[in-house]
C-alpha positions as CSV (number, residue, x, y, z in Angstrom):
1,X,0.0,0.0,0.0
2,X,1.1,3.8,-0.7
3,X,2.1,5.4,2.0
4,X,1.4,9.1,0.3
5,X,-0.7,11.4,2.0
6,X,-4.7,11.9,0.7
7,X,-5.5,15.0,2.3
8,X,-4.4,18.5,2.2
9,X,-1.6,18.9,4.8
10,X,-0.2,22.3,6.0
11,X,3.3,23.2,6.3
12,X,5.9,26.0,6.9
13,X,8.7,25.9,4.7
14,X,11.6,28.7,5.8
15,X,14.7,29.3,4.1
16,X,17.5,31.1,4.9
17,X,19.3,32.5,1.8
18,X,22.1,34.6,1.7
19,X,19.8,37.9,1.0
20,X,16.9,37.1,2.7
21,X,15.1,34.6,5.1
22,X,11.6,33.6,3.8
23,X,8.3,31.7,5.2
24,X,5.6,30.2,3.5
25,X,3.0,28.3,5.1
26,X,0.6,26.4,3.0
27,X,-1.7,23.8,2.1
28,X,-0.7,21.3,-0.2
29,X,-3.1,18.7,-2.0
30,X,-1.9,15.3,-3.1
31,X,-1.5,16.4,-6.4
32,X,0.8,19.3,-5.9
33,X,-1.6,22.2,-5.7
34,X,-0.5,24.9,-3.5
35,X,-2.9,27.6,-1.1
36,X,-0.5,29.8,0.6
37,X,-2.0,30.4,4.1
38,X,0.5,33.3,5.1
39,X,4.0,34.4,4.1
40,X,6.6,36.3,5.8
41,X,9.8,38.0,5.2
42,X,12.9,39.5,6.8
43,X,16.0,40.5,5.1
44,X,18.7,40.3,7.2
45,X,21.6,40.3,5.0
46,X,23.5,36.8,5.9
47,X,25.5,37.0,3.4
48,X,27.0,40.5,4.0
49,X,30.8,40.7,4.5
50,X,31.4,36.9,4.1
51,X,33.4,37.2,0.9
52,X,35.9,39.3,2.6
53,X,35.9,37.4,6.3
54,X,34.7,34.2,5.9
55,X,31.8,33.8,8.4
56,X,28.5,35.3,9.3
57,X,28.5,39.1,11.4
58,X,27.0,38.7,14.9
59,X,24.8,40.9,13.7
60,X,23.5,39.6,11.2
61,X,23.1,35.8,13.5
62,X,21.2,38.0,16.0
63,X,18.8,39.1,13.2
64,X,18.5,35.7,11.2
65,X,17.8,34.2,14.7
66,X,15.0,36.7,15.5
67,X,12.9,36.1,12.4
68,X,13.3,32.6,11.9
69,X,11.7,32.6,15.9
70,X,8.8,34.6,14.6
71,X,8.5,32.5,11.6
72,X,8.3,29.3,13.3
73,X,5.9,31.1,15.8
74,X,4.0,32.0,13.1
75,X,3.9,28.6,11.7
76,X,2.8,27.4,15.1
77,X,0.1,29.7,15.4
78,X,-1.6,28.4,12.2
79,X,-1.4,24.6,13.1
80,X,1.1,24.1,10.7
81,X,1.9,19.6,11.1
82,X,5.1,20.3,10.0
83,X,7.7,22.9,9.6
84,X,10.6,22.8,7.5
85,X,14.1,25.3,7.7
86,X,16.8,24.8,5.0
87,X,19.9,27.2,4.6
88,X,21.5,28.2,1.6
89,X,24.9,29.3,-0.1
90,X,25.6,31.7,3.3
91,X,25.3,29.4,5.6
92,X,26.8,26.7,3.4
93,X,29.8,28.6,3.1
94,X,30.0,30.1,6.6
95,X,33.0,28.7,9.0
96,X,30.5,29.7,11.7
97,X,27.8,28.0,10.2
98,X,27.3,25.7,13.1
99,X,27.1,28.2,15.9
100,X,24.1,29.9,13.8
101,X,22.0,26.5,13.1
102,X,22.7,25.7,16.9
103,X,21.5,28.8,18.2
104,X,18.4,28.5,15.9
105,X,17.3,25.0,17.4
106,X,18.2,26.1,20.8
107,X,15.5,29.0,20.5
108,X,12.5,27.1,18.3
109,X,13.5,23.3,19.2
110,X,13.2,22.8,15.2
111,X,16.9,21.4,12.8
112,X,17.8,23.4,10.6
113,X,19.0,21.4,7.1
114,X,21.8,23.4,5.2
115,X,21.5,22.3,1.8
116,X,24.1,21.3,-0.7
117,X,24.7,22.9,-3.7
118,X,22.9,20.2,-5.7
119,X,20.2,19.9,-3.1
120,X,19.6,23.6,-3.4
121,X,19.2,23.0,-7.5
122,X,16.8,19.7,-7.0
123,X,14.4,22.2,-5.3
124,X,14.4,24.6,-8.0
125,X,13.7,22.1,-10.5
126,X,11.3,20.6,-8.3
127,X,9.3,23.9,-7.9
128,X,9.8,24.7,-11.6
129,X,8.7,21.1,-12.5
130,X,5.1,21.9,-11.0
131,X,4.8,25.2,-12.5
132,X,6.4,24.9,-15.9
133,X,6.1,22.2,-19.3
134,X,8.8,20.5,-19.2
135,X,7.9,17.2,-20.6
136,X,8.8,18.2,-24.0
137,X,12.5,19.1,-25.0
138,X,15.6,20.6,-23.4
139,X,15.1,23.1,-20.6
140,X,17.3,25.4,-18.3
141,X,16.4,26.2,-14.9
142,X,18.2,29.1,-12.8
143,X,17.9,30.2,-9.6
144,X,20.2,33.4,-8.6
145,X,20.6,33.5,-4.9
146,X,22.3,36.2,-2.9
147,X,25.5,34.0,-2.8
148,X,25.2,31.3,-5.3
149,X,24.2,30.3,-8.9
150,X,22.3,27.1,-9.6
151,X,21.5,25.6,-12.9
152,X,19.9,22.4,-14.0
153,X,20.0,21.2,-17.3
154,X,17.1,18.9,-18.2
155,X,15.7,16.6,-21.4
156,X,11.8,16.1,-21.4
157,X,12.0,16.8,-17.5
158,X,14.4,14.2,-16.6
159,X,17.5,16.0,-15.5
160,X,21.1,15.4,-17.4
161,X,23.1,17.7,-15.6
162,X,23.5,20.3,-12.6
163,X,25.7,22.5,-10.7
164,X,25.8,25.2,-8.4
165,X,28.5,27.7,-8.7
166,X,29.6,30.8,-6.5
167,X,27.8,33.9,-8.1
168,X,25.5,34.6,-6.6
169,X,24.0,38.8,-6.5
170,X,25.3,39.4,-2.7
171,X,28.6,38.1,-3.1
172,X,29.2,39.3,-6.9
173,X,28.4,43.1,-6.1
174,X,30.5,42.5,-2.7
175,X,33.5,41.6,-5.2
176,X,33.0,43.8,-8.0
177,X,30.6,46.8,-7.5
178,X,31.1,48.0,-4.2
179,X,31.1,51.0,-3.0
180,X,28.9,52.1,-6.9
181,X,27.8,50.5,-9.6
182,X,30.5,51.2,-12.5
183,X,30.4,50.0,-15.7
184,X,33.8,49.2,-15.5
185,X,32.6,46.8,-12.6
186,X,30.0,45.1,-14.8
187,X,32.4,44.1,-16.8
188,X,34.6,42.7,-14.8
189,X,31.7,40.7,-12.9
190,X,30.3,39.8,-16.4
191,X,33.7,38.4,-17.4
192,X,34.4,36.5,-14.7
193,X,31.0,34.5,-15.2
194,X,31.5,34.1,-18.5
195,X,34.7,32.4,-18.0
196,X,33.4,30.3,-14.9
197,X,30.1,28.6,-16.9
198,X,32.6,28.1,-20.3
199,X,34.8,25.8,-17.6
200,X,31.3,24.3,-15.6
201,X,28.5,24.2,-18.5
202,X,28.9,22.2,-21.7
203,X,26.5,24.2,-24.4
204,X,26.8,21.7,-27.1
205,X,22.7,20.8,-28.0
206,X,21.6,22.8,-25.5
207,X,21.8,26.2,-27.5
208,X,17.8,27.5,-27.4
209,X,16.7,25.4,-24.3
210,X,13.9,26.6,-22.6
211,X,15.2,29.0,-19.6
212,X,13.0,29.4,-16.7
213,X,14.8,32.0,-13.9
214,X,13.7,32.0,-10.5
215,X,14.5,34.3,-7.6
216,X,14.4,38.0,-6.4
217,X,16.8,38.9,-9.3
218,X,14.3,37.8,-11.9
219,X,10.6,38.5,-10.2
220,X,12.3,42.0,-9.8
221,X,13.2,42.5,-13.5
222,X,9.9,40.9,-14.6
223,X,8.4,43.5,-12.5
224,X,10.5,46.3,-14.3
225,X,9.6,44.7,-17.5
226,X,6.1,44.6,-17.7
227,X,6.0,48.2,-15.8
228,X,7.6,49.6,-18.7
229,X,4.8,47.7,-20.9
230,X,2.2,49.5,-18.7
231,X,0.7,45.9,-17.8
232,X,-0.7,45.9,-14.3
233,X,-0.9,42.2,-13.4
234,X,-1.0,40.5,-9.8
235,X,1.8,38.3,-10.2
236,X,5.3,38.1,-12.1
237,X,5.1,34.3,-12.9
238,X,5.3,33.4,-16.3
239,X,6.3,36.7,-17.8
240,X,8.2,36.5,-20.8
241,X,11.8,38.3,-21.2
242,X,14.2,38.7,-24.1
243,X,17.5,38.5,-24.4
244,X,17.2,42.4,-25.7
245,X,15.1,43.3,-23.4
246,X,17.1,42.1,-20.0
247,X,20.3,43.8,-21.7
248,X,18.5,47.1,-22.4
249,X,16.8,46.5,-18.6
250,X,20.4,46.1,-17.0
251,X,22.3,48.8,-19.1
252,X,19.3,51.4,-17.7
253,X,19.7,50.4,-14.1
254,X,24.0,50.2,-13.9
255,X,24.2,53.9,-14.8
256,X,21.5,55.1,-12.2
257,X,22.5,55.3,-8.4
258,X,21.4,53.4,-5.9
259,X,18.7,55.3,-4.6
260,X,17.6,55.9,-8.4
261,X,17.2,52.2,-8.9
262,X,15.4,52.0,-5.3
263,X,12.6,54.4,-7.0
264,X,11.9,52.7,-10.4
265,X,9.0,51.0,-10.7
266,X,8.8,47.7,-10.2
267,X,12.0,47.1,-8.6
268,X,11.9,46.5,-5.0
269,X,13.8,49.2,-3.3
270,X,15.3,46.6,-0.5
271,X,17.1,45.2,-3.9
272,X,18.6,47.9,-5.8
273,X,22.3,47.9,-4.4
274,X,22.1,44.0,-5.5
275,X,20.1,43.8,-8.9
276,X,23.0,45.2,-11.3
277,X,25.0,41.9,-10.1
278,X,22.3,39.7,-10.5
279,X,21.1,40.9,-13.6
280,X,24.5,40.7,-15.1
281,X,25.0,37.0,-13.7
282,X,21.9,36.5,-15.7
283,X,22.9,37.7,-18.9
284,X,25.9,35.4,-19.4
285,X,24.1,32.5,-18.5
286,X,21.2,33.4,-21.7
287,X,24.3,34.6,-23.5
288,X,26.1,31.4,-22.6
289,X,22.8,28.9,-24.3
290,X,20.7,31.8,-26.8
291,X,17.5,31.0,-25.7
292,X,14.7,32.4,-27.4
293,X,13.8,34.3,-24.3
294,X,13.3,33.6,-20.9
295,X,10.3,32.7,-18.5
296,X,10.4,34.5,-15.1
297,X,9.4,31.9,-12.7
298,X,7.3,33.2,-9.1
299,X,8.1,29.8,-7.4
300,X,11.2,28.6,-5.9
301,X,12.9,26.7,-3.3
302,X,10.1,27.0,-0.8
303,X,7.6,26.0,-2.9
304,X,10.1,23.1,-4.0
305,X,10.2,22.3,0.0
306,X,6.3,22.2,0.1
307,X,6.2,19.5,-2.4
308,X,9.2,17.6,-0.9
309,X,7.6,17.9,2.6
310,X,4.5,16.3,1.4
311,X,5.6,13.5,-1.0
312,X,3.6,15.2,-4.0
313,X,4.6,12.3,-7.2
314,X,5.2,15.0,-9.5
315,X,3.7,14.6,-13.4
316,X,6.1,16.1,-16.2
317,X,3.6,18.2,-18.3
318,X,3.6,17.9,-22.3
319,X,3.2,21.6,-23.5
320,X,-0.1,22.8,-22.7
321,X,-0.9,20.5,-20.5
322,X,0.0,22.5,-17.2
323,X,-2.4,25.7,-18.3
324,X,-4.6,23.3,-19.1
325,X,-4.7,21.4,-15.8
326,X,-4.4,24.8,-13.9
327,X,-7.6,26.7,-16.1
328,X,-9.7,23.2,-15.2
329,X,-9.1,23.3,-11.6
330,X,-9.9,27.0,-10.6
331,X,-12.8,26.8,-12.6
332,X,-13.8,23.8,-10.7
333,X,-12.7,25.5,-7.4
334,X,-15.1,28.0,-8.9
335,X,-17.8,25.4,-9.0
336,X,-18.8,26.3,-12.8
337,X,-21.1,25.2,-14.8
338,X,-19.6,22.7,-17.1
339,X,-21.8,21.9,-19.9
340,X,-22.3,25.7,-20.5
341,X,-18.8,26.4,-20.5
342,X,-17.5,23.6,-22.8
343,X,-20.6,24.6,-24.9
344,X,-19.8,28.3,-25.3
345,X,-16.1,27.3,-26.2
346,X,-17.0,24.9,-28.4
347,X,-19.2,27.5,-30.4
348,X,-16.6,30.8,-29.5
349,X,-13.7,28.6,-31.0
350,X,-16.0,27.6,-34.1
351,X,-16.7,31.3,-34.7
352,X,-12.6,32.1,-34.0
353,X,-12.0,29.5,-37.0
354,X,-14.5,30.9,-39.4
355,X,-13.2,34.5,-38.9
356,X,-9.5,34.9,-37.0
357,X,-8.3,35.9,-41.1
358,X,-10.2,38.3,-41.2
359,X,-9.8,40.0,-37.3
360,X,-6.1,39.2,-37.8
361,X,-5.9,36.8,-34.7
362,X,-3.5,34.2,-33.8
363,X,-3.0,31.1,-31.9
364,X,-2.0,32.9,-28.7
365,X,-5.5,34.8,-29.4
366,X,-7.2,31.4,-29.5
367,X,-5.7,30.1,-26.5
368,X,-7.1,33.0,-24.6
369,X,-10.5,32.9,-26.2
370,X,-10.7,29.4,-25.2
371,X,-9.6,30.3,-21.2
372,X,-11.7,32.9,-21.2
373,X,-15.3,31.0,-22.2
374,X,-14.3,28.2,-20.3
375,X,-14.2,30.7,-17.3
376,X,-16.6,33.3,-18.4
377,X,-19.0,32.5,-15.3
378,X,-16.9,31.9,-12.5
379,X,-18.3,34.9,-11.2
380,X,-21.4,33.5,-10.5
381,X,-19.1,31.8,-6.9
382,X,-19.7,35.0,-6.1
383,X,-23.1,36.2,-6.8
384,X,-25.3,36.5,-9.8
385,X,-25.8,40.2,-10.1
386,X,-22.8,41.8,-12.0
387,X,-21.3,38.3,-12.0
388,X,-19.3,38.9,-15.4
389,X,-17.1,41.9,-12.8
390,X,-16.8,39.3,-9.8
391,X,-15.4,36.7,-12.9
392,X,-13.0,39.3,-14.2
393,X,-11.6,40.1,-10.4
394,X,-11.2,36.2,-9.8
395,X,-9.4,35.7,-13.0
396,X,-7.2,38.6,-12.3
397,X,-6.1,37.3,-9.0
398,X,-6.1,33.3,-9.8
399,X,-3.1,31.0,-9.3
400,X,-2.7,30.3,-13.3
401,X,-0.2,28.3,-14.7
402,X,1.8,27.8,-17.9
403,X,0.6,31.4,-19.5
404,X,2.1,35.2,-19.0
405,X,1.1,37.6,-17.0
406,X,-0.3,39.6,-19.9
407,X,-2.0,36.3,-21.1
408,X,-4.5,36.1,-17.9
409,X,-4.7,40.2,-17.9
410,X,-6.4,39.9,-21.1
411,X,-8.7,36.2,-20.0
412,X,-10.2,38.5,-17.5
413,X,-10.9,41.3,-19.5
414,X,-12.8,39.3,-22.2
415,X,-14.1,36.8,-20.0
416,X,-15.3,40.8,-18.1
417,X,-16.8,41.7,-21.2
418,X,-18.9,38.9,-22.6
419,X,-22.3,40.5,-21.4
420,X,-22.9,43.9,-20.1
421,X,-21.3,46.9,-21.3
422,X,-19.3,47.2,-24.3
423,X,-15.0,47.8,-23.2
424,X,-14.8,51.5,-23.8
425,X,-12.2,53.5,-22.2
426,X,-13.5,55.0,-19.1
427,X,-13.2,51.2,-18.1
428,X,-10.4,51.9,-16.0
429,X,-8.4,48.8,-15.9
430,X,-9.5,48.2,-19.7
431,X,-8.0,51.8,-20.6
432,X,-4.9,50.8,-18.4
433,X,-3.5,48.4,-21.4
434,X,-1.5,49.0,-24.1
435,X,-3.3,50.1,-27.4
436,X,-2.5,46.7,-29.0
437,X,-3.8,44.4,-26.8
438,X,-7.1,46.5,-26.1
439,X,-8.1,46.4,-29.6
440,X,-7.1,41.8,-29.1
441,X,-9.4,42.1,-26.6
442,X,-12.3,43.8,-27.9
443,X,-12.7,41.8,-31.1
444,X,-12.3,38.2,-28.9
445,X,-15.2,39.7,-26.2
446,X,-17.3,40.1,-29.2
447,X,-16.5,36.2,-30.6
448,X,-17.2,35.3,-26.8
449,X,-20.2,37.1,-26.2
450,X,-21.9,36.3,-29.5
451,X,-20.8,32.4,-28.6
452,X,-23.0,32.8,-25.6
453,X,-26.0,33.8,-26.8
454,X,-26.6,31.0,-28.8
455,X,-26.6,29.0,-25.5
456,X,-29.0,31.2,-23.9
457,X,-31.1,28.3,-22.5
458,X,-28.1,26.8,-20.8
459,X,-29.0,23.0,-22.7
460,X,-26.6,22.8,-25.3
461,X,-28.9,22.9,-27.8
462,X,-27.0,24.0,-30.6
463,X,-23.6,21.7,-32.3
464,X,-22.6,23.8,-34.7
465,X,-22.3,27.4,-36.3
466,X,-21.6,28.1,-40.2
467,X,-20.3,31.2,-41.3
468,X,-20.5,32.7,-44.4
469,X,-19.8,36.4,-46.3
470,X,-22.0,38.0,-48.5
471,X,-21.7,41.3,-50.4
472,X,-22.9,42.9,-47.6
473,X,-23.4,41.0,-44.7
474,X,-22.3,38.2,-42.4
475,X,-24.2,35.0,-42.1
476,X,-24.2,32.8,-39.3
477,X,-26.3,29.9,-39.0
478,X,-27.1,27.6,-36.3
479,X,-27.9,23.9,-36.4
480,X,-29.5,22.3,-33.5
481,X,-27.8,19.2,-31.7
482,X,-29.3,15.9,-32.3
483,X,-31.2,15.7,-29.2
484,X,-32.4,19.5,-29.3
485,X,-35.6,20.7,-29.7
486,X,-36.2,23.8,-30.8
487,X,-33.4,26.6,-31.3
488,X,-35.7,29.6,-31.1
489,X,-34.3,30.4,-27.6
490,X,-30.4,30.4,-29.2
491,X,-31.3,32.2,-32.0
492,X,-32.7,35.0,-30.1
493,X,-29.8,34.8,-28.0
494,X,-27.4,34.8,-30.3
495,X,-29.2,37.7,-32.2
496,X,-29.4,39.6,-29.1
497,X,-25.4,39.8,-28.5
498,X,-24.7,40.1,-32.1
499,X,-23.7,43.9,-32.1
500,X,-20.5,44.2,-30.9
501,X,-19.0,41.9,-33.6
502,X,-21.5,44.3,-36.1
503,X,-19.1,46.8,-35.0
504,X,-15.8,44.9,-35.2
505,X,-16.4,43.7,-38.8
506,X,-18.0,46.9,-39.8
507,X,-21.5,45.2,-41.6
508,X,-24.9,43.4,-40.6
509,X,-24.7,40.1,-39.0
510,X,-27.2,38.2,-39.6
511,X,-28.2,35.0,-37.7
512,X,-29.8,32.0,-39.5
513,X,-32.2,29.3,-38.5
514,X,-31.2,25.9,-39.6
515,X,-33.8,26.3,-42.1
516,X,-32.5,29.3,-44.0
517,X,-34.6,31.7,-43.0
518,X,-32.9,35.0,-41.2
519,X,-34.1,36.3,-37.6
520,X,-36.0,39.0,-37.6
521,X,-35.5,42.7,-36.0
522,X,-39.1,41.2,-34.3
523,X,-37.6,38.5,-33.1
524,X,-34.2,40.4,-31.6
525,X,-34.1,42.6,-28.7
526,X,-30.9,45.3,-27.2
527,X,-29.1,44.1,-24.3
């Protein structure tokens, strides 16, 4: 018999890192799904000053000790069955190490476990195993610490090869860009990384791989990033960088000061002496492989301790499969109503086929169609009235995996607009986007709401929709499902939500009955 858990079991997982000390207490399903409970943070610099003397300050113990004591408290107070405390690169490296870890049991009665290395880079790809696709092809993961590098380099999520090497954003700007940032600095530091991963890291087929980054250093520049895109979006997972873009991102921040960097948005302030050296770190490890680009990974070694804790069998995801997976569940958490949600993607995606051409849309735009009908009603966990608002704010804030951040920005706003009023710039959080993706969004609301209304009746009564152009119209006709009655209730529907689309193709559309004949203005009514 299998002895893995069945339930959802709470845990504390608190590690120490050279930069920062961080807590997460969650509940974790047998399947890997994660609810944070609470989260806390303290930044007590353990990794200050160790390049140059070799062990951790007494002042910086005093603080570590102090908020790993109000984690665990904190752990304690919320039940948590177990609590787990790993230690990184700092303490690792530390000829005082012990004294620390001792002093840390003595005052909470709970081990600490400092991590090797390798230990520290199975996490990482632990974490980015339940969060990422990595079932198909080669893939990079990083995670930049405040005193140490580590990569993994996996083949359709089995791993070939990993290491963890000493550069990490503490110790690097210690070394090379103290007391300012000089360019003359960054390229010393950039050098010396180079030359390091040509002697650790083979390249040969491994040019391209997928890179997913985790840690401070990349959450922060995903957060630069998609500020200077003007996209407002709850979390930094899953963001997409560039090459380009990191390089531009990192020659704009070495030639501010510190307490310029502290004030741009997106950065956290309590990073900006460090971020130059991690973001330089960063850019010879995607100069070292040429990826395509980069995905910015939210997740990381205490998520990777979560899943450890609990014996979670982890399931390498085939691309797709993980936003797949992830869209299911939340609308399920959402309690939706299936068969109307399969049914108005079936008939939004139908519509999508007839007529992407001609809105110039793409597969990306598909992809969020599809999300967005499947949750257009998970507002309704919430409450009827103005449900469509209550399905955008859940969207927004959902734990969504394997798309961008921009990517469930714009789910929300078209799931938002498939009933009600029309997106229109005094929408606030609509006129917050760029011009681009506003006008995406617009022309897949008006796919999605005119896909509803031909399931008015909630009963699936219609299987398929054909389009066609005529001089001076647009055609769509509906024909009824096998075990359907009557249509007349999806034909008005569909009629009735018909006028935005009017507007996006700029002529009549005009809805069909499966025997020819057109629906009336008699028949129709506004919304």
């Amino acid at each position: 018999m299998s002895d893995a858990p069945t339930t959802d079991q709470r845990i504390a997982a608190i590690d120490i890192g050279s930069n920062s000390i961080r807590q997460i207490v969650a509940d974790v399903s047998p399947t890997g799904q994660i609810r944070v409970v609470d989260e806390m943070k303290a930044m007590p610099r353990l990794g200050e000053g160790l390049e140059a003397t070799g062990a951790l300050s007494r002042t910086a113990i005093e603080a570590g000790t102090a908020a790993v004591h109000r984690m665990v408290g904190l752990a304690r107070t919320l039940s948590a069955e177990r609590i787990e405390i790993v230690a990184t690169s700092a303490v690792r490296d530390a000829s005082n190490a012990s004294d620390f870890t001792a002093q840390i049991v003595a005052d909470t009665g709970v081990p600490v476990r400092v991590l090797s290395g390798e230990e520290e880079a199975l996490l990482c790809f632990r974490s980015a195993l339940a969060h990422f696709e990595l079932g198909a092809g080669r893939s990079l993961v990083i995670d930049i610490g405040g005193g140490s590098l580590e990569l993994v380099l996996a083949k359709d999520g089995l791993i070939e090869r990993l290491a963890s090497l000493p550069y990490g954003a503490v110790r690097m700007t210690e070394r090379f860009l103290t007391p300012v940032v000089r360019t003359r600095g960054v390229r010393r530091l950039r050098a010396h990384v180079r030359d390091g991963l040509k002697r650790a890291m083979p390249v040969k087929d491994w040019r391209g791989a997928q890179v997913i980054g985790s840690g401070g250093t990349f959450t922060n520049l995903a957060g630069v990033v998609l500020n200077r895109a003007n996209v407002t979006a709850r979390s930094t997972h899953g963001t997409r960088i560039t090459r380009v873009e990191l390089e531009h991102v990192l020659d704009w921040l070495q030639r501010l000061s510190s307490e310029e960097r502290a004030a741009v948005p997106g950065l956290n302030p309590a990073r900006a002496d460090i971020i130059v050296a991690g973001l330089s770190v960063a850019a010879e490890v995607l100069a070292r492989f040429d990826p395509r680009d980069l995905l910015v990974s939210g997740y990381g070694i205490r998520e990777g301790i979560l899943l450890e804790s609990a014996r979670v069998q982890l399931q390498v995801a085939d691309p797709g499969a993980a936003r797949e997976r992830s869209v299911r569940q939340f609308a399920e958490r959402c309690h939706y109503e299936e068969p109307h949600a399969h049914q108005v993607r079936k008939l939004a995606l139908q519509l999508f086929d007839a007529l992407a051409s001609h809105l110039q849309l793409g597969a990306t735009d598909r992809q969020i169609l599809s999300d967005a009908a499947l949750l257009h009603d998970v507002g309704y966990h919430i409450n009827y009235e103005k449900h469509h608002k209550h399905s955008f704010h859940l969207i927004s804030h959902a734990e969504l995996l394997g798309m961008t951040p921009a990517e469930q920005v714009a789910i929300a706003h078209v799931a938002r607009y498939h009933r009600g009023a029309a997106p229109k710039r005094t929408h606030r959080a609509f006129a917050q986007l760029d011009r681009t993706l506003r006008a995406r969004i617009v022309k897949l609301s008006a796919l999605l709401r005119f896909a509803d209304g031909f399931d008015r009746g909630h009963v699936c009564a219609v299987d398929r929709l054909e389009v066609r152009w005529t001089d001076d119209s647009l055609r769509v006709q509906a024909f009824p499902a096998a075990a359907a009655g009557s249509v007349r209730l999806e034909l008005w529907g569909g009629s009735r939500k018909r006028q935005l689309l009017e507007t996006i193709i700029g002529v009549p559309v005009e809805v069909v009955a499966p025997d020819g004949s057109v629906v009336t203005s008699s028949d129709d009514e506004g919304e």
